[in-house]
C-alpha positions in Angstrom: 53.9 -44.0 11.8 56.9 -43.0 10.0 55.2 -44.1 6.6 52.2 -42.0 7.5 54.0 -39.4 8.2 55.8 -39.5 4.6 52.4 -39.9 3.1 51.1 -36.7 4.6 54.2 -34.7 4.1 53.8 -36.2 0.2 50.2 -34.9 0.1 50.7 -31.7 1.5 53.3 -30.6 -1.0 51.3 -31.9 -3.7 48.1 -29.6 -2.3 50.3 -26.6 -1.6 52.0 -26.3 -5.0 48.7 -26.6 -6.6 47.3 -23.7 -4.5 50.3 -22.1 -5.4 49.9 -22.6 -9.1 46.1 -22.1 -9.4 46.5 -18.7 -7.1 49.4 -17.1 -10.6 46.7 -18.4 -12.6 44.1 -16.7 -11.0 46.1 -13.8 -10.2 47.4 -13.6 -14.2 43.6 -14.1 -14.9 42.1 -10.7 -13.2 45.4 -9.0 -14.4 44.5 -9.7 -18.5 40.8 -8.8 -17.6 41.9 -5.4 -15.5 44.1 -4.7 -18.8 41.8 -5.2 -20.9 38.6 -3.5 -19.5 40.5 -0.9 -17.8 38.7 -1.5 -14.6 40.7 -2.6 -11.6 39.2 -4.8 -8.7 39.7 -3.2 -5.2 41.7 -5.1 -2.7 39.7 -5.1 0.0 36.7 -6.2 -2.3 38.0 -8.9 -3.2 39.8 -9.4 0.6 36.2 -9.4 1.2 35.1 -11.8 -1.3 37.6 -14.2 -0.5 37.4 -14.2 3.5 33.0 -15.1 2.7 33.7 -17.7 0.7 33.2 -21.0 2.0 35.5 -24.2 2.1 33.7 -25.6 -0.8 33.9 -22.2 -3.0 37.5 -21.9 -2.5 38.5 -25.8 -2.8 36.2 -28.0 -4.0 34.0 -26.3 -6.6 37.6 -25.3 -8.3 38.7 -28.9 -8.6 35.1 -30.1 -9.7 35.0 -28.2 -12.3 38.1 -28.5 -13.3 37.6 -32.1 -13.7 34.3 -31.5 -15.6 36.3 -29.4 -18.2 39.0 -32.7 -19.0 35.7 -34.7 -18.6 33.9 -33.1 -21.2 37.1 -33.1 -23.4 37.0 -36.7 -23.3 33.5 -36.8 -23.9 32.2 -37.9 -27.6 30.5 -34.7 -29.0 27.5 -36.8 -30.8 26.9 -38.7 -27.1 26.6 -35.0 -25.8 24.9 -34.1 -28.1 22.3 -37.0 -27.8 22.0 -36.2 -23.9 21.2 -32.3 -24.4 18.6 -33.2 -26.7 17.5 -35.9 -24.4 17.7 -33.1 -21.1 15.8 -30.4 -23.2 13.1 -32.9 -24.0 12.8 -33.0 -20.3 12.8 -29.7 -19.5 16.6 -29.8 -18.0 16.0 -31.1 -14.6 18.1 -29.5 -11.7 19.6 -27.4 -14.5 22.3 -30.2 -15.7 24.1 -30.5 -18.3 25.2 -33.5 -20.2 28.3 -33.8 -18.3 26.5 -33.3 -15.5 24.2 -36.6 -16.1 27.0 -38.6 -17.6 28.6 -38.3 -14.2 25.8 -38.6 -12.3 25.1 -42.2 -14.5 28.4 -43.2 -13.9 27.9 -42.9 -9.8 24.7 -44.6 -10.1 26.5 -47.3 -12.3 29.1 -47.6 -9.6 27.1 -47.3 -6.4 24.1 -49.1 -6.8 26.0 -52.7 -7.6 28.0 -51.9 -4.3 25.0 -51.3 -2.2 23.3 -54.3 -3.8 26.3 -56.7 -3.1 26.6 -55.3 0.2 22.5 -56.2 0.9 23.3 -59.6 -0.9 26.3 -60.5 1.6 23.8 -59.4 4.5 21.3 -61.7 3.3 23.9 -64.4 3.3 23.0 -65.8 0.0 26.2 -66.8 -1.5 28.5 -66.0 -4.2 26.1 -66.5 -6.6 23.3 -64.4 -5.0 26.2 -61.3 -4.2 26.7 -61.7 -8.1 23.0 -61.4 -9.1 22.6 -58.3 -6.7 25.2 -56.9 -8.3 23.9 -57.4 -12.0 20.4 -56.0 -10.8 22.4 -53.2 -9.2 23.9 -52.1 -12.2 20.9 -52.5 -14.2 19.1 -50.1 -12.6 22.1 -47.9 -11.5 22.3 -47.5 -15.6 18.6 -47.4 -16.7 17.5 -45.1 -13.4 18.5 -41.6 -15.1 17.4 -42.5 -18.8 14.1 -43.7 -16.9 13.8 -40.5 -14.7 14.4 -38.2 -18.2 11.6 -40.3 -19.8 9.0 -39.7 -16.8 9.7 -35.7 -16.9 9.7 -35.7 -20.5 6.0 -37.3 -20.8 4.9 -35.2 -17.3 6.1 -32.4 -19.6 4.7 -33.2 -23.0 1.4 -33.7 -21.1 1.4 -30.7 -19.2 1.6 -28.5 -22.3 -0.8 -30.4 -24.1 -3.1 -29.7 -21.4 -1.9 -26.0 -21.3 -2.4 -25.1 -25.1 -6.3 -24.2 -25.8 -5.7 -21.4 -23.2 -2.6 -20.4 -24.1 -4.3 -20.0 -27.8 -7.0 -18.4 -26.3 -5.2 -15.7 -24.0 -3.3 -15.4 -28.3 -6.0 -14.8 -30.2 -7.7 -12.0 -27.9 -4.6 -10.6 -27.6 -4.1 -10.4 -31.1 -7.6 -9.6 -31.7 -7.0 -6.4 -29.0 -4.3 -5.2 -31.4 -1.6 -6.2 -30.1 1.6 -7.4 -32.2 2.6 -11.4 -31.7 5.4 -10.8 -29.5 3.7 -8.4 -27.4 0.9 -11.1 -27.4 3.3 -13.7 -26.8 4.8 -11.7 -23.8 1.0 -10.5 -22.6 0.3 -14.6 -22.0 4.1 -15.3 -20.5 3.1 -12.5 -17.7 -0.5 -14.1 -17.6 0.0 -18.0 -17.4 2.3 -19.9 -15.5 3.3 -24.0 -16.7 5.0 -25.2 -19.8 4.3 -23.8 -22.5 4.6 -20.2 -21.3 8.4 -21.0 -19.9 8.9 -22.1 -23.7 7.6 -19.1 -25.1 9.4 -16.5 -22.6 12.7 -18.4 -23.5 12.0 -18.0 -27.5 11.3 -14.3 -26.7 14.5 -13.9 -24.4 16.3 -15.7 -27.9 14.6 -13.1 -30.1 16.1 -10.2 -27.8 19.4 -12.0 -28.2 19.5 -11.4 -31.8 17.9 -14.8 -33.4 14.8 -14.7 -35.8 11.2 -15.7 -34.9 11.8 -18.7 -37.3 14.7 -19.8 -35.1 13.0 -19.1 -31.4 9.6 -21.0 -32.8 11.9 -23.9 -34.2 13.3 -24.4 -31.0 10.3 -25.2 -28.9 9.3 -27.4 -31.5 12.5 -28.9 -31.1 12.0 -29.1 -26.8 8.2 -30.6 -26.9 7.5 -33.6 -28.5 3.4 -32.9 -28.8 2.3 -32.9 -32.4 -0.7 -30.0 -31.3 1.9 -27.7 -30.3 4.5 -28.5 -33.6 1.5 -28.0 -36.0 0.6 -24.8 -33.9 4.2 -23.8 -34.5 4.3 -24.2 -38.0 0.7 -23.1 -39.0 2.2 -19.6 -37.5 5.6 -19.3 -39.5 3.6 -20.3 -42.6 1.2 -17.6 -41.7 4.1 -15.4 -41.3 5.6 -16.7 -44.5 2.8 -16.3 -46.6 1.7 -13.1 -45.0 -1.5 -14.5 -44.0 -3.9 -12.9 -40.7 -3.0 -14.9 -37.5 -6.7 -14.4 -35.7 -7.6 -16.8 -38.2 -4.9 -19.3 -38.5 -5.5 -19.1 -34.4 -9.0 -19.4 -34.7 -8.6 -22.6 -36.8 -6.0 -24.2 -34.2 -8.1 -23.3 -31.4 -11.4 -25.0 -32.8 -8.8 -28.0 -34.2 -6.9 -28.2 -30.6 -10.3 -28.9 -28.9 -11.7 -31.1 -31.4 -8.5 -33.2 -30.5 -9.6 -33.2 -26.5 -12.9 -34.3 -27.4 -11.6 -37.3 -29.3 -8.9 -38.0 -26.8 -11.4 -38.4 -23.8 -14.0 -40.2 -25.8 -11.3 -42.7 -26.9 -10.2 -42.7 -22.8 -14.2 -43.1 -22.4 -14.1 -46.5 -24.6 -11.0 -48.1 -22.5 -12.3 -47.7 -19.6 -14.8 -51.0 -19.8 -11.6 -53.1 -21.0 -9.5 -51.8 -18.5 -12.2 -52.3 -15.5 -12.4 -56.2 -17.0 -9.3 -57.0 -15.7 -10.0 -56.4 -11.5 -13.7 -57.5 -12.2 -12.2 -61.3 -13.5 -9.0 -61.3 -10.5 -10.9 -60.0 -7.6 -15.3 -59.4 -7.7 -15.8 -61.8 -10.0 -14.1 -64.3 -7.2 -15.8 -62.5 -4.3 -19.2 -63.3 -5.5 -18.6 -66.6 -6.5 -17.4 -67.6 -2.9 -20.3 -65.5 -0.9 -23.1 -66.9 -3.8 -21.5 -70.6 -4.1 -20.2 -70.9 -1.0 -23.1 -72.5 1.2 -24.3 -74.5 -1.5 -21.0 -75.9 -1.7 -21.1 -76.5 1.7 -24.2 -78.0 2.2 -23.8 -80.2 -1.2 -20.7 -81.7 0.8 -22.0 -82.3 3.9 -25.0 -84.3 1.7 -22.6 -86.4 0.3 -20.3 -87.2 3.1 -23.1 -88.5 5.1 
């Protein structure tokens, strides 16, 4: 009791000069950004603010991040770099950053080998058995996220394959209508909802932001690995380049895009009979050898046996 006692007395101290030094902090913190904007916060706002915020606002969010910050520090800035290539390609799921799916592959790492030893010693199969749980555990623990960012990345690539002859389309009329590109381009984000259109309404949110058309267009090249949409992409900033009509160079995609969907389900169309040989040999194939065979069989055995 008495060392339980220390311990809490210990851990209390620790917590409260913490609080203590995060609250100057803070409190330095609004007093630079009052100083320097000239605009003071209210203290009953932010009474107010304080006194709604929850447990995990006040404590736990501050310490998570601040442990994202040294963990990003320590991070290798090529590895991040790979993984925020890797989570654009995706489309970001659940808005994470690369630190956030380093640490989520870490957990995975560390929690799936425990959960898999644990179901090994249930099973009672050994030392060796609790040891091969663990090895599958970890395998998967590590593969599961890469895995996960491949299936959204291919859902993704296919959903804006599928979405591009009406996006080019819903272009050219506009265009044809009059209309500049980006006020085309923004005519079809208000029009269409999927993948393509959240790519285009994010290069128009960069153009606002100050970066050239070159630059927004690069960049959804850069997010979708479909080879319609990156010669779509380039056909237009070498129309641009070269001062050349867009209709056309639309036009031309448009016919070119749908040429490429006739070929695609025609080459689908010529799997299919070598992909339906493989249940016909396992499982009919079987079936009516058994019902057509069968009584012959049968009978051809009794015959003999007598």
């Amino acid at each position: 009791m008495l060392y339980f006692t220390f311990f809490l007395t210990i851990s209390f101290s620790i917590y409260g000069l913490y609080l203590t030094r995060a609250e100057k902090a803070s409190h330095m913190k609004k007093r630079m950004s009052a100083f320097v904007s000239g605009v003071k916060e209210e203290p009953a706002i932010t009474a107010e603010k304080n006194s709604g915020a929850t447990l995990y606002d006040r404590i736990a969010k501050p310490l998570m991040n601040d442990f994202k910050k040294s963990f990003k520090r320590r991070m290798p800035g090529e590895k991040e770099a790979k993984i925020e290539t890797k989570l654009q390609l995706a489309g970001s799921p659940f808005g994470m950053t690369p630190v956030d799916f380093r640490l989520l592959q870490i957990s995975l790492a560390l929690l799936f080998p425990l959960l898999a030893g644990g179901y090994g010693a249930l099973l009672k199969t050994g030392y060796s058995g609790i040891f091969l749980f663990f090895i599958v555990g970890l395998a998967v623990g590590t593969v599961l996220p890469h895995y996960y960012l491949s299936i959204k990345k291919k859902a993704r690539n296919k959903s804006a394959l599928k979405e591009l002859p009406d996006i080019l389309d819903l272009l050219t009329v506009s265009l044809e209508a009059g209309l500049g590109f980006d006020s085309a381009v923004s005519k079809v984000v208000s029009k269409k909802n999927g993948v393509l259109s959240a790519e285009f309404h994010r290069s128009l949110e960069e153009l606002r932001l100050g970066r050239t058309r070159r630059e927004a267009l690069s960049g959804i090249k850069n997010r979708l690995e479909v080879e319609e949409v990156r010669a779509f992409i380039s056909s237009i900033l070498q129309a641009e380049k070269l001062g050349i009509g867009l209709v056309q160079v639309l036009r031309v995609q448009s016919n070119e895009v749908r040429e490429r969907r006739r070929q695609r389900a025609e080459e689908e169309a010529m799997k299919a009979p070598v992909k339906m040989l493989f249940p016909l040999v396992l499982f009919i194939f079987p079936s009516l050898f058994i019902v057509l065979l069968g009584p012959a069989l049968i009978q051809f055995i009794q015959t003999f046996s007598k």
